[in-house]
GUBANU-797753 format. One record per residue (C-alpha): x, y, z. Coordinates in nm, 2 decimals, padded with zeros to 4 digits, always signed. Example, Ala and Ser with C-alpha at 12.3 -4.5 7.8 and 13.67 -1.06 7.14 Angstrom:
<rs>
> px,py,pz
> +01.23,-00.45,+00.78
> +01.37,-00.11,+00.71
</rs>
This chain:
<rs>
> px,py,pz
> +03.58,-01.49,+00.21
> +03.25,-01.65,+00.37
> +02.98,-01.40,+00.36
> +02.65,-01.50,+00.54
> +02.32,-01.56,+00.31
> +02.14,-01.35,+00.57
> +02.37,-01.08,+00.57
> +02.40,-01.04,+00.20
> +02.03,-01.06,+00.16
> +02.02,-00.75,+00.43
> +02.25,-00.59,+00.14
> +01.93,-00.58,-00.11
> +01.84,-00.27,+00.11
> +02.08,-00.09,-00.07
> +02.02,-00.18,-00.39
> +02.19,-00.46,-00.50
> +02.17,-00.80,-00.62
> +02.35,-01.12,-00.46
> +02.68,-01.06,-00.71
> +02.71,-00.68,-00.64
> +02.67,-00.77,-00.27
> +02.93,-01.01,-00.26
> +03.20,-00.77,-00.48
> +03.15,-00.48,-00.32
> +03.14,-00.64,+00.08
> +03.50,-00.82,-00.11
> +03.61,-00.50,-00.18
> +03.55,-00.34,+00.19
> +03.78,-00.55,+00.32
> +04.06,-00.57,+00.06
> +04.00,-00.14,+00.06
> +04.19,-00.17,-00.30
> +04.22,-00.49,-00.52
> +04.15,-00.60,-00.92
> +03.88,-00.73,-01.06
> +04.07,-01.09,-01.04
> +04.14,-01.06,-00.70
> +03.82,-01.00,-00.60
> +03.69,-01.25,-00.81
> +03.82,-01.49,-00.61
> +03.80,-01.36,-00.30
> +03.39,-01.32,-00.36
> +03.35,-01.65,-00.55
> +03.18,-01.47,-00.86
> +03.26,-01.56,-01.21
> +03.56,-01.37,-01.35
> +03.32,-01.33,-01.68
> +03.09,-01.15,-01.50
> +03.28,-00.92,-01.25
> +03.41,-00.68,-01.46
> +03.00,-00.57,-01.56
> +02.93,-00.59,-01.17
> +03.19,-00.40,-01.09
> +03.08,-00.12,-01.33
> +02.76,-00.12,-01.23
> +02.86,-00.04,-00.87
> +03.10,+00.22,-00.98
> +02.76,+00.41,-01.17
> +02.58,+00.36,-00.84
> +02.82,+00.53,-00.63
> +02.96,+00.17,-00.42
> +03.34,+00.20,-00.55
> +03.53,+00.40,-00.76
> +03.80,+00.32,-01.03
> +04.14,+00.37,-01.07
> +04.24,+00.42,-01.39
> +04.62,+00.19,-01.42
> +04.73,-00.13,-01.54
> +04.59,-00.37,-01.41
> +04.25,-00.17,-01.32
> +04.21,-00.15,-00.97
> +03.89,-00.08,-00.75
> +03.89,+00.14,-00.43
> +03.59,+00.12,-00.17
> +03.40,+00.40,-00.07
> +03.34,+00.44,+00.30
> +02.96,+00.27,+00.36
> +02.84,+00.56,+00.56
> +02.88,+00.81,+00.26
> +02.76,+00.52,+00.03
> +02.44,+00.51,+00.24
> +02.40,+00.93,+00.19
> +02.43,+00.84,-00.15
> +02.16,+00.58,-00.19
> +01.94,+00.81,+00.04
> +01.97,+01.08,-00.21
> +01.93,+00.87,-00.52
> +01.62,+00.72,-00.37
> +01.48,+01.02,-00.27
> +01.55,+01.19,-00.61
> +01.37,+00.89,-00.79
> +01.07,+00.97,-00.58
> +01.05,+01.28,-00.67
> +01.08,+01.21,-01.01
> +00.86,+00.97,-01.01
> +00.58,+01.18,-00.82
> +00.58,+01.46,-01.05
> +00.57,+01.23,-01.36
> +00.24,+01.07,-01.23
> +00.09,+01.40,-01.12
> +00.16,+01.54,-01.49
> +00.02,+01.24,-01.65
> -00.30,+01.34,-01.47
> -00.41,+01.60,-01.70
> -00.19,+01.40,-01.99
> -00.37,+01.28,-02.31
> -00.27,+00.92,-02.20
> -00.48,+00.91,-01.90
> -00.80,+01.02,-02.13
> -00.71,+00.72,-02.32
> -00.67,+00.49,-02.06
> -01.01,+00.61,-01.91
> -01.14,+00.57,-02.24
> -01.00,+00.23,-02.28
> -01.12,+00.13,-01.93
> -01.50,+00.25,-01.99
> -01.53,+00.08,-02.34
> -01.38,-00.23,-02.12
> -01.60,-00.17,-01.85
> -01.94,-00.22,-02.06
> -01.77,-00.53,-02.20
> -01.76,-00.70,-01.93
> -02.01,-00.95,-01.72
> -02.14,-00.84,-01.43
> -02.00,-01.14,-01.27
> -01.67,-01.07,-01.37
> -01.70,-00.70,-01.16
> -01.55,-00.91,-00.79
> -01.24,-00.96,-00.66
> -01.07,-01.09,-00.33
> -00.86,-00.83,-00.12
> -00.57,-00.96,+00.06
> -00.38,-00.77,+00.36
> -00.59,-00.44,+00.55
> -00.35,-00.23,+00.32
> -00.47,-00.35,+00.04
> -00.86,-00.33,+00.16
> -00.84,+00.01,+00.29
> -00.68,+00.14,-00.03
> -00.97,-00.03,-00.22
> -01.23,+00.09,-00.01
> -01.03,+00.47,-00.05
> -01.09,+00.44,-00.40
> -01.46,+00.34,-00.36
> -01.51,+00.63,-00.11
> -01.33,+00.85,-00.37
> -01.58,+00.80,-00.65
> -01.88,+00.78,-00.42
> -02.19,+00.94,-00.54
> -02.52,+00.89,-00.34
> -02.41,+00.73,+00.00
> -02.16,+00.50,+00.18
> -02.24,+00.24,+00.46
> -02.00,+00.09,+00.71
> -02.03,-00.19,+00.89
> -01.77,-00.26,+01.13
> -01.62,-00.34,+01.50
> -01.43,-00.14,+01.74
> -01.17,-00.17,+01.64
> -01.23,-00.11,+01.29
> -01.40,+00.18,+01.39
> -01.07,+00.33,+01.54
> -00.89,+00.23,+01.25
> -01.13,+00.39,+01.00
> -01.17,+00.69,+01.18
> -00.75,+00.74,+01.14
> -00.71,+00.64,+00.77
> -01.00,+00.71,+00.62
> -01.15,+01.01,+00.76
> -00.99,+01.25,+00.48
> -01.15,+01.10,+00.17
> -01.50,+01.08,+00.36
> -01.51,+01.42,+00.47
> -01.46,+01.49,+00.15
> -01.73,+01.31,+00.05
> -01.97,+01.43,+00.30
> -01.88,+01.80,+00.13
> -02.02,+01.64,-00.20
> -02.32,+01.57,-00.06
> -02.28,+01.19,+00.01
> -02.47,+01.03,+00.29
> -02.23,+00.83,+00.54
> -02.39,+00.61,+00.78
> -02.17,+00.39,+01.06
> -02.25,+00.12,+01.27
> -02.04,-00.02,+01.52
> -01.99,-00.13,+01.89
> -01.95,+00.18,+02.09
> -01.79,+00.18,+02.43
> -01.56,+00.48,+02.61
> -01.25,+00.33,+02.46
> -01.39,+00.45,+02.10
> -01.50,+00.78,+02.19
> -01.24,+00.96,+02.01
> -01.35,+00.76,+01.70
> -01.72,+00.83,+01.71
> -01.65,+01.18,+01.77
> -01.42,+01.19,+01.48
> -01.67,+01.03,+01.27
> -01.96,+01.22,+01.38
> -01.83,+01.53,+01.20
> -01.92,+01.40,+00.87
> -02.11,+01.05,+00.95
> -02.41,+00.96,+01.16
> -02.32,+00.70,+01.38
> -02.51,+00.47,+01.60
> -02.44,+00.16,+01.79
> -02.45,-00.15,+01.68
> -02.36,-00.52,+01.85
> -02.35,-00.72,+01.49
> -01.97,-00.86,+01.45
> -02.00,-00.82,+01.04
> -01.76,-00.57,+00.87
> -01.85,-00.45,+00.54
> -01.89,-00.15,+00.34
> -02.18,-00.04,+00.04
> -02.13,+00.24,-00.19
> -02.44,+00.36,-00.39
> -02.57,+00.06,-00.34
> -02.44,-00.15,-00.59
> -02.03,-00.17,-00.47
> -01.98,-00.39,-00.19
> -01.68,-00.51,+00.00
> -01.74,-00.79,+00.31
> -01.47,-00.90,+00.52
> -01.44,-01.28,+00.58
> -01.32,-01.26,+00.95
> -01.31,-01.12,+01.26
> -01.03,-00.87,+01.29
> -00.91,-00.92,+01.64
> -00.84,-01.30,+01.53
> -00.67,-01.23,+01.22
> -00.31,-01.09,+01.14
> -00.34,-00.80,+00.93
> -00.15,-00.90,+00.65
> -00.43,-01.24,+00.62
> -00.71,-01.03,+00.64
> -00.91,-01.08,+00.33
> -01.24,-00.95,+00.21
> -01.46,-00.99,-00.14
> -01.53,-00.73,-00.34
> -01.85,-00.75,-00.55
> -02.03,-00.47,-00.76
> -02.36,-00.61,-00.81
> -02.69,-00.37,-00.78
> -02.91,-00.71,-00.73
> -02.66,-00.82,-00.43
> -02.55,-00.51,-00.28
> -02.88,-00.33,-00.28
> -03.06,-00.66,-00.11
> -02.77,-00.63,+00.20
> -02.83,-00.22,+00.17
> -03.21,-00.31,+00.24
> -03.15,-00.58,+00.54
> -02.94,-00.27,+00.72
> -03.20,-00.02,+00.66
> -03.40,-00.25,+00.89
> -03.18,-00.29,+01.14
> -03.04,+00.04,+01.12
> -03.36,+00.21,+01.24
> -03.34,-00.03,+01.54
> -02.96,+00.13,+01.65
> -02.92,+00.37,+01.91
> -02.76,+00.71,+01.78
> -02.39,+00.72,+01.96
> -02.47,+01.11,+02.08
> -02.75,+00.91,+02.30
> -02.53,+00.69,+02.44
> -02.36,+00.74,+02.73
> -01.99,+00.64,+02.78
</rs>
């Protein structure tokens, strides 16, 4: 039987690897047959099908029939699809409550603890990193938002400003309730209203026509993104992380200037 690459690589969705794909798809169209048979029907190594075999059996793809010789019988791939759905949602579960009890756990007191002593190891210099892909910048930027003490500056452009306004705007109201000060500056035109009114409940905002994009927490955590987002895929967007007091604080100071040269958005009719 000739199975596709592409359509056994579609098969990892479910779960399996490249010899589980090819028994079990071997087995859908035989409905019943040995572990020999399909075998060689699936062009998988008669050492190894017997362990494949059981493995699909524990995950639900087939089930066995107990005789001499052993055969296999399919299981319709509708109710095998229910079954991975419910597996998968199971494990997520699990998975969710474990982390959530390890939150008040001993272990994370240690890791903190191991992370802090670390921490004051480390060179300054060492304290940078690049971020590849928006997801992976927003979720950095969440955390720096998270742990924000004194006051948070973004930089960024229209879009960015829409953006921001959807996935960020829980963690800095929050941290407007702790007393944080947020300050934005971006391009502001009719098509972002909704954004600067969303970030006008916990930010002040005011208009700016600079094309940079970056972010400064307490003024020594900054994040700078290397290129202009309407140019660049979101999965290539990269920015550079650097938690420097000398660095950060310097940029902080440069904004302050220009920052009491922006318009307010509320003045600024759109």
């Amino acid at each position: 039987m000739i199975i596709q690459k592409e359509f056994l690589n579609q098969l990892r969705d479910f779960g399996l690897n490249s010899y589980e794909a090819k028994l079990w798809t071997a087995l859908l169209s035989r409905g019943v047959s040995t572990a020999g048979e399909l075998s060689d029907i699936a062009n998988v190594p008669r050492s190894r099908s017997y362990d494949v075999l059981e493995n699909l059996e524990r995950k639900g793809f087939i089930l066995m029939k107990v005789g001499k010789p052993i055969k296999y019988v399919a299981i319709p791939p509708e109710e095998v699809l229910d079954r991975v759905k419910k597996k998968t949602t199971e494990d997520t579960d699990n998975e969710l409550k474990l982390l959530e009890s390890l939150k008040t756990s001993e272990v994370l007191e240690e890791l903190n603890a191991l992370h802090k002593n670390g921490v004051e190891l480390i060179d300054p210099f060492d304290l940078s990193g690049n971020l590849r892909g928006r997801k992976n910048l927003y979720s950095h930027l969440e955390s720096l938002f998270k742990n924000a003490e004194k006051s948070i500056v973004i930089v960024t452009s229209k879009e960015g400003l829409v953006r921001k306004a959807d996935a960020l705007k829980g963690v800095l109201k929050k941290a407007q309730e702790r007393n944080v000060s947020i300050r934005v500056a971006a391009p502001i035109s009719k098509d972002v209203k909704e954004a600067v009114d969303t970030f006008s409940e916990f930010a002040e905002v005011r208009h700016s026509g600079a094309k940079a994009r970056f972010c400064i927490v307490d003024g020594y955590n900054l994040v700078f993104m290397l290129s202009n987002d309407n140019e660049v895929h979101p999965s290539y967007d990269i920015g550079i992380w650097v938690k420097t007091m000398l660095f950060s604080s310097a940029i902080e100071g440069m904004f302050n200037i220009a920052w009491d040269k922006m318009k307010p958005a509320k003045s600024i009719k759109v």
